[in-house]
C-alpha positions, -999 to 999 in steps of 0.1 A, spaced: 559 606 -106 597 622 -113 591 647 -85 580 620 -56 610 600 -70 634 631 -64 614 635 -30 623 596 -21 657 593 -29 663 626 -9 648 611 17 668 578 17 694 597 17 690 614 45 684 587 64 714 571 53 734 602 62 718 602 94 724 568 107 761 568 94 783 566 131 815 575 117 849 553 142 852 590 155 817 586 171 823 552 182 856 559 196 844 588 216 817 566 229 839 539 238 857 565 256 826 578 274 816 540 280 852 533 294 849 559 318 810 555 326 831 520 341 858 534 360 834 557 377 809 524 387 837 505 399 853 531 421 819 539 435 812 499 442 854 497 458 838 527 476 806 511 489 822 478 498 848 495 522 818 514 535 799 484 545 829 467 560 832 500 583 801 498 592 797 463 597 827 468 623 808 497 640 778 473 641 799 445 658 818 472 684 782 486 692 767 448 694 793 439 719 793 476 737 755 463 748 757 429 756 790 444 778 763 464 794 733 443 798 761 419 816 767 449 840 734 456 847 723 424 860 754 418 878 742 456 897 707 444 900 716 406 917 737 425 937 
């Protein structure tokens, strides 16, 4: 009975040791969390100016073929 006491409060112990973040951890984590975010937003600024390129091209290449469809049935009622 004494000895599986011993064993048990070693144990909580441990476990209370264990699970102990000390603000160190935490801060370091916020840190890591903080810049986790700066990274995500820079890659969505990133994305959004990509899609607003490439909805230009879209447009330019849009009008580039109804510019030509026009010309080719202007040559072909000709």
């Amino acid at each position: 009975m004494r000895n599986s006491l011993k064993t048990l409060a070693a144990a909580l112990m441990l476990v209370v040791l264990a699970g102990c973040a000390t603000t160190r951890d935490l801060d370091a984590l916020a840190l890591r969390v903080d810049k986790a975010q700066a990274t995500a937003d820079a890659a969505a600024a990133s994305a959004a100016n990509s899609q607003s390129s490439a909805d230009q091209a879209m447009a330019c290449c849009k009008a580039n073929t109804e510019r030509m469809d026009r010309m080719f049935k202007e040559k072909m009622n000709k």
